[in-house]
LUMFIMAR-834047 format. One line per field, with one value per residue (C-alpha): residue number from 1; residue in one letter; x, y, z; chain. Coordinates in Angstrom, 2 decimals. Each point is the difference from the previous one (the first is absolute). Layout:
# residues N
num [NUM_...]
residuo [A_...]
u [X_...]
v [Y_...]
w [Z_...]
cadena [A_...]
***
This chain:
# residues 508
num [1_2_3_4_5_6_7_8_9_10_11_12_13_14_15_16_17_18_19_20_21_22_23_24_25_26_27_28_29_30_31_32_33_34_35_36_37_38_39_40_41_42_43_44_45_46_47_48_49_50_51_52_53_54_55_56_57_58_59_60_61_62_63_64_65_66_67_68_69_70_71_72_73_74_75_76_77_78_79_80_81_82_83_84_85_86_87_88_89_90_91_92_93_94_95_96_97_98_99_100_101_102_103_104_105_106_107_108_109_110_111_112_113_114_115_116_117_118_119_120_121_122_123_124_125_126_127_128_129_130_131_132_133_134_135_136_137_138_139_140_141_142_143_144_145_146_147_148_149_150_151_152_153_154_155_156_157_158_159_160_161_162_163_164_165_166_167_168_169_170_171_172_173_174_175_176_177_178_179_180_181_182_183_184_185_186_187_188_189_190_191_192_193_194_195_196_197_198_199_200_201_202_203_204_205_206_207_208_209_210_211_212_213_214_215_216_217_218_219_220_221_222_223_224_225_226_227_228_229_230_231_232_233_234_235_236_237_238_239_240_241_242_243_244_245_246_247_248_249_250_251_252_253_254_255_256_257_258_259_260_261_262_263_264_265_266_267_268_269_270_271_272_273_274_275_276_277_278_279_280_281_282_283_284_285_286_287_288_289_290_291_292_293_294_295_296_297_298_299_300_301_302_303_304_305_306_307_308_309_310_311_312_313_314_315_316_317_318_319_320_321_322_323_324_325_326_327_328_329_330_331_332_333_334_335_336_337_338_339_340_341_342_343_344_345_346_347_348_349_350_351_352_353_354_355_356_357_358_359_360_361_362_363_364_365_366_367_368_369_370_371_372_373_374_375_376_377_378_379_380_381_382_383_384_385_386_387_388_389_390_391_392_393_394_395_396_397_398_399_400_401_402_403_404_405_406_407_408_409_410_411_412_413_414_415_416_417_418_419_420_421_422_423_424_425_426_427_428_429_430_431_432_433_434_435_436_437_438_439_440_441_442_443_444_445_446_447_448_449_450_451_452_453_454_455_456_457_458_459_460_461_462_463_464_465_466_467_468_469_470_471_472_473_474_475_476_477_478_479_480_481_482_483_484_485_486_487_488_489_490_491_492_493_494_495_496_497_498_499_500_501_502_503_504_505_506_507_508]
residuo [X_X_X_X_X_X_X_X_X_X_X_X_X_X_X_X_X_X_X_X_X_X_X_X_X_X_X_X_X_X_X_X_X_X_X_X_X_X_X_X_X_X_X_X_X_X_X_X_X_X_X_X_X_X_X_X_X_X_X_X_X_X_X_X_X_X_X_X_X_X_X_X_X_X_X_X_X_X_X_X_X_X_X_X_X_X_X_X_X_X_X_X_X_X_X_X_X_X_X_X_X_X_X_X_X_X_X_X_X_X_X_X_X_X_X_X_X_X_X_X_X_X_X_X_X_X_X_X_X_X_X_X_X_X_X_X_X_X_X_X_X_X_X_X_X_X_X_X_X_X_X_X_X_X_X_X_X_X_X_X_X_X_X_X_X_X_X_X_X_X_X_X_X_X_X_X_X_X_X_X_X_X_X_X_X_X_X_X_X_X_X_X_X_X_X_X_X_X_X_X_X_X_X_X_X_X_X_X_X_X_X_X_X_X_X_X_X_X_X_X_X_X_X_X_X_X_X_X_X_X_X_X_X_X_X_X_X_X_X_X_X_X_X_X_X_X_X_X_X_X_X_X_X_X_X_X_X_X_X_X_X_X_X_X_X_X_X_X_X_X_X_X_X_X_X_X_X_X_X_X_X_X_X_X_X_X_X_X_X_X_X_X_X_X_X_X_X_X_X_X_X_X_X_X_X_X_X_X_X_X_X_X_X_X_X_X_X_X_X_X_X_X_X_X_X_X_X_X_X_X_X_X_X_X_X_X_X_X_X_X_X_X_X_X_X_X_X_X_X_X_X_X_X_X_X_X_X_X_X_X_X_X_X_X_X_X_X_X_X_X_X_X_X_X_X_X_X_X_X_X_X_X_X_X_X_X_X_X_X_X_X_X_X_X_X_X_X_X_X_X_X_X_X_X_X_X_X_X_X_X_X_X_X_X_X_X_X_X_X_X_X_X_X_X_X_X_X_X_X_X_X_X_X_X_X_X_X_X_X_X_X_X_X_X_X_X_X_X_X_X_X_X_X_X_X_X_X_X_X_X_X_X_X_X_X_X_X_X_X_X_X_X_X_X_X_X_X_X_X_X_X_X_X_X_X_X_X_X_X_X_X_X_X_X_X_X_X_X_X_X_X_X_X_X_X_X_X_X]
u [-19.40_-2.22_0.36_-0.06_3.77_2.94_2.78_2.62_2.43_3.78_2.60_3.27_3.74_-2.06_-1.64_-1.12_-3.01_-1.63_-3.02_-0.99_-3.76_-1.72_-2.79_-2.92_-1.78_3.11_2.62_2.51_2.67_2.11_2.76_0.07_2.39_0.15_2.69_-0.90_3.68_2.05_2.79_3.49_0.61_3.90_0.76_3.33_1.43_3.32_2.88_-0.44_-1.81_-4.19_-2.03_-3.38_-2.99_-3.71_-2.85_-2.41_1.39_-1.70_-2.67_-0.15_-0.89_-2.85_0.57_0.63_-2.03_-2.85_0.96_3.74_0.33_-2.48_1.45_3.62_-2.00_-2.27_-1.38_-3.44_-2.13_-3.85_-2.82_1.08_3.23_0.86_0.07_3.94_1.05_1.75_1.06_1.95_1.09_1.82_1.34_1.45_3.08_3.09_3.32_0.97_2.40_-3.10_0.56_-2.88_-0.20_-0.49_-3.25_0.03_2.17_-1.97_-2.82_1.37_1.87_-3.72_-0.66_-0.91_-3.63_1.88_1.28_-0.51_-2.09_2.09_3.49_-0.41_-0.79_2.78_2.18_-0.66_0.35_3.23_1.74_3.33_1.48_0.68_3.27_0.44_-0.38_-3.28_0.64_-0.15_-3.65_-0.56_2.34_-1.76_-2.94_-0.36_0.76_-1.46_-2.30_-0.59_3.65_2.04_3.51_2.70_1.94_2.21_2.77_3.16_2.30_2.94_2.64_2.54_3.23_0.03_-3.29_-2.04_-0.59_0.97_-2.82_-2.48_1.71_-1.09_-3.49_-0.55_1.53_-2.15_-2.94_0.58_0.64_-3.46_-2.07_2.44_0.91_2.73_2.90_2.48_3.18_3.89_0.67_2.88_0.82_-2.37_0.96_-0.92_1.87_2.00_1.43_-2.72_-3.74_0.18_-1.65_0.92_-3.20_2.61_1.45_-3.37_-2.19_-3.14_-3.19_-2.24_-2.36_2.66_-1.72_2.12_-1.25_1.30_-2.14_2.99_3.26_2.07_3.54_2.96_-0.27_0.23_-3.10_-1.19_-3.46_-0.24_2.35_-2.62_-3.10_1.67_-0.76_-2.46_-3.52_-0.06_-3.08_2.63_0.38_3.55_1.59_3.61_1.72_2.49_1.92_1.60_3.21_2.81_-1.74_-0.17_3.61_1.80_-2.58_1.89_3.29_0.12_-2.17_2.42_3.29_-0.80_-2.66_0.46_3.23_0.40_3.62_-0.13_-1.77_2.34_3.20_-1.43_-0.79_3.75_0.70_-2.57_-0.23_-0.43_-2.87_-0.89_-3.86_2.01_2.85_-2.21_-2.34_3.16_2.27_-2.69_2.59_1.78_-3.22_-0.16_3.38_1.28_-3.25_-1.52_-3.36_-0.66_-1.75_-3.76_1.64_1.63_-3.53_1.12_-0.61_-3.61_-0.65_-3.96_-0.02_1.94_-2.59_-2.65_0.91_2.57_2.47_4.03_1.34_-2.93_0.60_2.55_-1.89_-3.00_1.41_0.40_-3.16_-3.01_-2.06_1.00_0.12_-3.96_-0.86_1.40_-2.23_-2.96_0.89_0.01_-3.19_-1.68_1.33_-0.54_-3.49_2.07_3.48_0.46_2.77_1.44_0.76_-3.44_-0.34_-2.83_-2.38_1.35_-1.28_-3.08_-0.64_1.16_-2.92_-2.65_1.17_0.00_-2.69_2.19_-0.82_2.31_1.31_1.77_2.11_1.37_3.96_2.97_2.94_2.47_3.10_0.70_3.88_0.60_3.03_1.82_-0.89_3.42_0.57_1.94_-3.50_-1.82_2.05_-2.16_1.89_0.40_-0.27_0.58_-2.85_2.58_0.12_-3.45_-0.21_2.40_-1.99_-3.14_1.59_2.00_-3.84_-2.36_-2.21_-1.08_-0.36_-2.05_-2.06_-0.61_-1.09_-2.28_-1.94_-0.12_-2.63_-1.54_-0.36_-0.88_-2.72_-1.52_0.48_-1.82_-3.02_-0.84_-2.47_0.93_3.27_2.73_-3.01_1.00_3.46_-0.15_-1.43_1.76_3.19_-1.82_-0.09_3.34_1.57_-2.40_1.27_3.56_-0.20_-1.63_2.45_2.99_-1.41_0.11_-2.25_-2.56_-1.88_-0.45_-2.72_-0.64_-3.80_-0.90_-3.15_-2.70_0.32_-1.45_2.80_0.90_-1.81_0.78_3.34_2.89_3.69_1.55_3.55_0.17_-1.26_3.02_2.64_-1.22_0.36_3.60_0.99_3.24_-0.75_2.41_-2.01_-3.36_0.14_1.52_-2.98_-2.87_2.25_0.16_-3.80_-0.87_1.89_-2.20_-3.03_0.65_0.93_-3.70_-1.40_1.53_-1.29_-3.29_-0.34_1.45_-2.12_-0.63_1.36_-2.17_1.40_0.48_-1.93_-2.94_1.63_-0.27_-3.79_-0.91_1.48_-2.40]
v [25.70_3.34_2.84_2.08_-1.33_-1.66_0.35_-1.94_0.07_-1.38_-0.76_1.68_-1.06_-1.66_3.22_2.59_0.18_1.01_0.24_0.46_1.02_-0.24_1.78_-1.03_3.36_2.43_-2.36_1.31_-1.97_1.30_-1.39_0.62_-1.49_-0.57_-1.42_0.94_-1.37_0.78_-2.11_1.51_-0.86_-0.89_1.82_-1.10_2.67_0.27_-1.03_-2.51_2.57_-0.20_3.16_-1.29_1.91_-0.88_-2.21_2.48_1.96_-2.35_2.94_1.58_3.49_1.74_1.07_-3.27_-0.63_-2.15_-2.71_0.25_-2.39_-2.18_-0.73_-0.52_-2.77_-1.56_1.31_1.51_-2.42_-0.69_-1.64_-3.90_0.96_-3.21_1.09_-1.25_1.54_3.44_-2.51_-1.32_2.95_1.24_-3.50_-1.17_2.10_-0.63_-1.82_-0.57_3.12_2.08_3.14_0.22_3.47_0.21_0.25_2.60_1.73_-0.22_1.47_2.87_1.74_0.28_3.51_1.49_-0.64_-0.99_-2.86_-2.63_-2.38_-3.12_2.09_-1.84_-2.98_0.21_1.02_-2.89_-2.93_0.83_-2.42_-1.35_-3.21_-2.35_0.83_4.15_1.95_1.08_3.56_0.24_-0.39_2.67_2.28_-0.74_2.63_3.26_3.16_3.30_1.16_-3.60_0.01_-2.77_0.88_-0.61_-3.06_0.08_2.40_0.43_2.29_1.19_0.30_2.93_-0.13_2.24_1.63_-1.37_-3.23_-2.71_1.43_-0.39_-3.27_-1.23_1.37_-1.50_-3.37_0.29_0.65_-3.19_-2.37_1.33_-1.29_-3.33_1.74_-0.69_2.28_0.13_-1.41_-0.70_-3.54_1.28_3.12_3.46_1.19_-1.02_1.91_3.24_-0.03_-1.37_-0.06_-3.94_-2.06_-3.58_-2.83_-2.01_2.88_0.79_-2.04_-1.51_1.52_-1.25_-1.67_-0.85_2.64_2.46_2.87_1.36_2.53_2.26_1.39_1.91_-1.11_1.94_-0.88_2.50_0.99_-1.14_0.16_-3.13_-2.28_0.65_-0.48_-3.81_-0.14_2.05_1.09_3.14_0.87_0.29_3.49_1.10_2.37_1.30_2.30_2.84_2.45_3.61_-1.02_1.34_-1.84_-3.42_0.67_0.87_-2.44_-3.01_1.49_-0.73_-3.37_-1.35_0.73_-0.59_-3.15_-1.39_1.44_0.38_0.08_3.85_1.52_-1.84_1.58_3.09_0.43_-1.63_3.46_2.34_-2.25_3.44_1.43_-2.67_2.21_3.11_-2.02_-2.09_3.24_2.74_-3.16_-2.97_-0.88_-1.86_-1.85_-1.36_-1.22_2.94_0.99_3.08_-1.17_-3.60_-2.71_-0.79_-3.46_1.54_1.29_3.89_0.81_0.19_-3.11_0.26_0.49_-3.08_-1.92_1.08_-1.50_2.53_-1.97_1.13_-0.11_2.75_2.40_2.19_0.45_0.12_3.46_1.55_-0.54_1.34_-1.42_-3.68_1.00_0.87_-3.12_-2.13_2.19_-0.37_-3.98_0.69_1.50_-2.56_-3.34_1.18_0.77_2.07_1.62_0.57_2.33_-1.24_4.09_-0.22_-3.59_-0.03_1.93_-2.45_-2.69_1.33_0.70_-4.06_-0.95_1.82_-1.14_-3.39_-0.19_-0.85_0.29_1.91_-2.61_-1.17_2.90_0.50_-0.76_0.64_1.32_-3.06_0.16_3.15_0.44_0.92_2.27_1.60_3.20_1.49_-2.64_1.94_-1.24_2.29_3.61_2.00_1.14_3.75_0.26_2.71_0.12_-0.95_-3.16_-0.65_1.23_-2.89_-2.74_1.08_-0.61_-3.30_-1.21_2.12_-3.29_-0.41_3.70_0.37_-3.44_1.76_3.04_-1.39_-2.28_2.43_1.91_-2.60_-1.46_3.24_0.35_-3.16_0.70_3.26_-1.43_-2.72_1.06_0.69_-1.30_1.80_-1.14_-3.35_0.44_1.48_-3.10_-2.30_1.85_-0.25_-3.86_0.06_1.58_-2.40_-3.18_1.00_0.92_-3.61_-1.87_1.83_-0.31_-3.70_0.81_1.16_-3.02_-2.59_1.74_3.45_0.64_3.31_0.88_0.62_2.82_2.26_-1.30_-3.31_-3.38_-0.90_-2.40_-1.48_-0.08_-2.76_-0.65_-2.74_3.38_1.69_-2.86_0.19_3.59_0.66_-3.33_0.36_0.01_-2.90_-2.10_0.88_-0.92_-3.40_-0.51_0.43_-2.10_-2.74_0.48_-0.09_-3.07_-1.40_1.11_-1.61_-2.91_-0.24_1.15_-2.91_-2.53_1.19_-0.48_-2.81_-2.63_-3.20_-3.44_-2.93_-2.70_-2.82_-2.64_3.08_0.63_-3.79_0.39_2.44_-1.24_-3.59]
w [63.99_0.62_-2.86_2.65_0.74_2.13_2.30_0.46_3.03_-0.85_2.74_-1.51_2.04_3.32_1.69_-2.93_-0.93_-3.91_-0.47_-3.75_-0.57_-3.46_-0.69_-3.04_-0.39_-0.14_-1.40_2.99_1.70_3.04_2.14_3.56_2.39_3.61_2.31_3.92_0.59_-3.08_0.08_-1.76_-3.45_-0.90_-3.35_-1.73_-1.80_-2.31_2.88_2.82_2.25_0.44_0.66_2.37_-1.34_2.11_-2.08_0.53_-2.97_-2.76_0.18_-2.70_-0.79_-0.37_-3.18_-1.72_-3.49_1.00_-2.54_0.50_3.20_-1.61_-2.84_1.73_2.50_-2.73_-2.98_0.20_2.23_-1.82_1.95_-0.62_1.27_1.82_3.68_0.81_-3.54_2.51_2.57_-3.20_-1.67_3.23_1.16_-3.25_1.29_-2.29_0.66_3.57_-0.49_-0.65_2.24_2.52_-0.37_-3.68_-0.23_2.40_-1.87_-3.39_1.76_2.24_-3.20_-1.43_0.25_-3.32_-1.38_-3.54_1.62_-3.25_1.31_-0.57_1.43_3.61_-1.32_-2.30_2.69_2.16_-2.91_-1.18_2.22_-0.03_-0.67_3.17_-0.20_0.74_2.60_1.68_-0.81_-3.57_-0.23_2.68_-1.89_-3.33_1.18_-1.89_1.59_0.20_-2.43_-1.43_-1.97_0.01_0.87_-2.49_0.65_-2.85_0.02_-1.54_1.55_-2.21_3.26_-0.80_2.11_3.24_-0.20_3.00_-2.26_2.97_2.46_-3.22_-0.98_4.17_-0.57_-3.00_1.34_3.07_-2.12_-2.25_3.29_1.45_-2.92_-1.57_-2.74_-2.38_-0.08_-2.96_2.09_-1.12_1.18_2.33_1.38_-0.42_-3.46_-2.95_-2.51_0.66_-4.07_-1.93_-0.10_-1.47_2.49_-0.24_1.33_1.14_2.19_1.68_2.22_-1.35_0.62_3.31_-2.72_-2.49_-2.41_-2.42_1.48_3.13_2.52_1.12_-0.88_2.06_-0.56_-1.66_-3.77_-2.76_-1.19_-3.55_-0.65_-2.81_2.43_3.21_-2.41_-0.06_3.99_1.02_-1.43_-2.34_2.60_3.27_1.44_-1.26_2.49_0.49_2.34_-0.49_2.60_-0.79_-1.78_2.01_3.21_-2.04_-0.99_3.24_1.99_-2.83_0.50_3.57_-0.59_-2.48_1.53_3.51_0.11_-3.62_-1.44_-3.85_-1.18_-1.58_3.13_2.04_-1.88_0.80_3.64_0.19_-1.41_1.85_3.62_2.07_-2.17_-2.40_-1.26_-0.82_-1.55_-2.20_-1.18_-0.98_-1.46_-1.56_-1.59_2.91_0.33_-3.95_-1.00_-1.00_-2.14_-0.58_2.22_1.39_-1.64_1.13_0.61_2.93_1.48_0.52_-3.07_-2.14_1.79_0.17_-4.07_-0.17_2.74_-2.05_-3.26_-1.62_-1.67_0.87_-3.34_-0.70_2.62_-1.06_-3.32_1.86_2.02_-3.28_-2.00_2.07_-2.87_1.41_3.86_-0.31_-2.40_3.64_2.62_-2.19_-0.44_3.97_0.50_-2.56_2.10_3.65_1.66_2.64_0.78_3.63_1.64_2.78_0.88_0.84_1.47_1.97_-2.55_-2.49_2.48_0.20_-3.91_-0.32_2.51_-1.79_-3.35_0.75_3.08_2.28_4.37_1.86_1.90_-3.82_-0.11_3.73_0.00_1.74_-2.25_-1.14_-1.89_1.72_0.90_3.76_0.02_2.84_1.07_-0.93_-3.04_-3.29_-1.73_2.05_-1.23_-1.72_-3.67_-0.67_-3.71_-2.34_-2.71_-2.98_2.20_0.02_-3.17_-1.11_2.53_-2.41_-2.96_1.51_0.46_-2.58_-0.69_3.72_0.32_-2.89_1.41_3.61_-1.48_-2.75_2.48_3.04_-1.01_-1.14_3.68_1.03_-2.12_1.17_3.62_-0.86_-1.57_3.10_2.06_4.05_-0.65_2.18_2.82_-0.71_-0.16_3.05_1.96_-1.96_1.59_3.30_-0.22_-1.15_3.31_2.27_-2.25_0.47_3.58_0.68_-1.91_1.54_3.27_1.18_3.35_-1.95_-0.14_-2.48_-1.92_-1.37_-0.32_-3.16_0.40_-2.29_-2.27_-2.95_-1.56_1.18_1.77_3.08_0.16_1.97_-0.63_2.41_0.69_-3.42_-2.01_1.73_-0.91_-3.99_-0.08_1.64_-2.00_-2.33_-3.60_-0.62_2.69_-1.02_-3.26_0.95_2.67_-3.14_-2.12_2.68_0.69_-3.92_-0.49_2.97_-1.64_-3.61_1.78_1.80_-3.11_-1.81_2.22_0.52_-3.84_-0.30_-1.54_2.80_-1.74_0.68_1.51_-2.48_1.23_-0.66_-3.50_-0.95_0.98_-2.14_-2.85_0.24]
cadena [A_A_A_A_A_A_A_A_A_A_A_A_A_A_A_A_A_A_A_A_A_A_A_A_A_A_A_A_A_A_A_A_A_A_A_A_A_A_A_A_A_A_A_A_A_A_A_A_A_A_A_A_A_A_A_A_A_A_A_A_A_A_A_A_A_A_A_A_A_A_A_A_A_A_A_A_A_A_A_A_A_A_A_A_A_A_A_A_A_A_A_A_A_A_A_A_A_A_A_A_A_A_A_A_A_A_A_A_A_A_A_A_A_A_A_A_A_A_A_A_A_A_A_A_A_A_A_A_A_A_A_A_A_A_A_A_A_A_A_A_A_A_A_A_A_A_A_A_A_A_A_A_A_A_A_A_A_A_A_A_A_A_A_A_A_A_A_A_A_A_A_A_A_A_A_A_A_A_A_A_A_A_A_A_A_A_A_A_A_A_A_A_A_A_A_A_A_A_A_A_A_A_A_A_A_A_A_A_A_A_A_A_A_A_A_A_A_A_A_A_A_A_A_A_A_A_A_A_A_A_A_A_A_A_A_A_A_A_A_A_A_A_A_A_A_A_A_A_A_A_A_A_A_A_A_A_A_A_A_A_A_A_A_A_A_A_A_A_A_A_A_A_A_A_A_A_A_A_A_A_A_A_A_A_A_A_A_A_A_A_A_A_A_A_A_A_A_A_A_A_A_A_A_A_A_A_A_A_A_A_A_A_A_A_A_A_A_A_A_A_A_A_A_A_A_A_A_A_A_A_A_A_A_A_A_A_A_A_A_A_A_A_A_A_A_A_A_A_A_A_A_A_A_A_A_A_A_A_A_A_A_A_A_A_A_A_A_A_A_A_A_A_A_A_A_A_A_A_A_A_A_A_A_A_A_A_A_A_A_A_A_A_A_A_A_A_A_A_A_A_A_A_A_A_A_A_A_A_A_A_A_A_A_A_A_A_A_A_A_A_A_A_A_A_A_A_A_A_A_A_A_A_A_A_A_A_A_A_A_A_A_A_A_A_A_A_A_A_A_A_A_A_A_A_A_A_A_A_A_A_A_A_A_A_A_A_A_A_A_A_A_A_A_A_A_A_A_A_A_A_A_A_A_A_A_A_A_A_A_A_A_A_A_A_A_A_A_A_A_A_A_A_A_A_A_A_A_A]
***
């Protein structure tokens, strides 16, 4: 071969053309394709629908390191390169589920001239086993900037503070990319009175492994009892909501939808104006007690989600000593505290923290209670402030929670850069998601465009379905589907016995 160089031309998917030029004297190489008919590409993405994108987009862009596509097609080419040695490194594709867009994709998101030069290459090899879906290899691609987003997460879900429509996210999230969720073997809860979690109680892991990727099931929080399930390096994020809100919002929860025996006794005695009955007399709420019990989710509830034992709360409310030894525990075992007051900036700070796209954070509210118009739930309490002086004092460990980590959100808010301008299209996509999925002859696809702050993406009518899902349903449809998984996992592992007739061959 001439030092003066080669070319090679490779036939990619039938009608695209690459051709990959080497030269001796300035040790460049350079991709260019060509495809006079570009035929559409079928792209399967988390769901059952397909988004078409054209062939001609394998071009990459003009600021691409020189060595970067190189070394994702072959490692640096020298003179005796043998001449089908590219023909090989493109066509020894992986498994037949191998997305045909992948390497696309590995190559488009190149943008930044620190690209490390083995990233696409990297990006491309990790394929999955035979027996999971196409899309988790797509999905394993780093996003902007280079940073991998976070794919472990535990979420410490506190009762009635937005933490279904983060539970559906994060459940979304783990379906898109076959990863293992920590799952009750029936029903959605795991624990509403203990933070114990029993093996035998949970569903196994997709790869039978100890570790689990996400949590986002009620359990009480105890930091030593999640270290048994989940990596000490998983992003650790809870959620809290101003306390009378969380209070009156599990008030009407737990007497209308799920009724709990002492709530129940006392909307029998306050039917026309149950919110002002249970604020000026608690007591008719709590068994005759002073305030209610955390147990019956009115009262300091979010303390008791977040690890605060019962038997120490009324201590607790007197010895300020003890109350700040638990925030600071607090602000030790969580990365982030998110307030649902504030739910989309909290979305937003949970993207950039864990490098998430905007498409993982749209939702549609679940759990939410639809109420009558003119429903006794709906009155609006006029309260004297000894009564809300007494409602503080009923739940002094949530107040002092709320008000210890609200300007601590604040403050973090504060410091990202251009971040109301975010929050501000995030609520943009918001309104055109929810006006697509409420609107069934709106198509079957909504198309987001491109965006300073977002790639382009789809949400179809199966994105739709997942979102406006029940919580109970939802989490049986990931168990079902992670049972599934282990199951294929299991076999594609399984060792292949020889029949014997083979066996008996060996052995002479």
């Amino acid at each position: 071969m001439s030092r003066r160089g080669y070319a090679a031309v490779i036939l990619v998917s039938g009608s695209l053309l690459l051709y990959l030029c080497y030269s001796g004297t300035n040790s460049s190489v350079w991709l260019r394709a060509s495809s006079p008919q570009p035929e559409p590409l079928e792209i399967v993405t988390h769901g059952s629908h397909k988004v078409q994108a054209p062939a001609a987009s394998l071009t990459p862009s003009s600021d691409l390191p020189r060595n970067a596509l190189r070394d994702s097609v072959s490692r640096a080419p020298s003179s005796d390169l043998p001449r089908n040695a590219l023909r090989d490194s493109v066509s020894r594709a992986p498994s037949a589920g191998f997305p045909r867009v992948a390497l696309r994709d590995s190559v488009s998101r190149a943008h930044s001239s620190d690209l490390p030069r083995d990233a696409l290459r990297d990006s491309v090899s990790r394929a999955p086993s035979a027996g999971f879906p196409r899309v988790a290899l797509r999905d394993s691609v780093s996003r902007a900037g280079h940073q991998t987003e976070t794919r472990q997460v535990v979420f410490a879900k506190v009762h009635k503070a937005a933490s279904s429509t983060v539970q559906n996210i994060l459940l979304r999230f783990a379906m898109a990319r076959n990863l293992s969720v920590l799952l009750p073997t029936g029903g959605p809860v795991i624990s509403q009175t203990t933070s114990k979690i029993k093996r035998e109680k949970v569903i196994p892991s997709i790869e039978g492994k100890e570790l689990y990727d996400i949590l986002c099931s009620h359990v009480l929080y105890e930091e030593e009892e999640i270290n048994k399930y989940f990596p000490k390096s998983a992003f650790r994020v809870a959620i809290i909501r101003e306390p009378m809100k969380q209070a009156l919002s599990a008030l009407t929860y737990y007497t209308v939808t799920w009724a709990v025996k002492e709530l129940k006794g006392g909307y029998d005695k306050h039917k026309t104006d149950p919110i002002t009955g249970f604020l000026k007399h608690p007591e008719d709420f709590s068994g005759g007690k002073k305030c209610p019990s955390p147990l019956s989710f009115v009262s300091n509830r979010m303390s008791y989600d977040l690890g605060l034992e019962v038997s120490n709360a009324e201590e607790m409310e007197e010895n300020g000593t003890k109350i700040q030894t638990f925030l600071k525990k607090l602000e030790t075992e969580f990365n982030l505290v998110l307030i649902s007051d504030y739910f989309e900036s909290s979305m937003i700070l949970l993207k950039r923290s864990l490098n998430w796209s905007m498409k993982d954070i749209i939702y549609i509210k679940v759990n939410e209670m639809l109420l009558d118009k003119d429903s006794v739930w709906r009155k609006k309490p006029k309260l004297t402030p000894a009564q809300l002086l007494a409602f503080r004092r009923c739940n002094k460990l949530d107040y002092v929670l709320y008000e210890h980590f609200l300007p601590i959100f604040h403050d973090k808010v504060e410091r990202e850069p251009l971040f109301e301008e975010e929050v501000a299209a995030y609520k943009r996509v918001l309104k055109s998601v929810s006006d697509f999925c409420h609107n069934a002859a709106s198509g079957e696809k909504l198309l987001v465009q491109r965006s300073r702050w977002t790639e382009e993406f789809d949400v179809s009518r199966h994105d739709c379905a997942l979102m406006m899902e029940t919580e109970t349903a939802m989490v049986k449809m990931v168990r079902k589907r992670q049972l599934q998984l282990r199951k294929e996992y299991i076999l594609s592992h399984r060792p292949v016995s020889l029949p014997k007739q083979h066996l008996k061959e060996r052995k002479t």
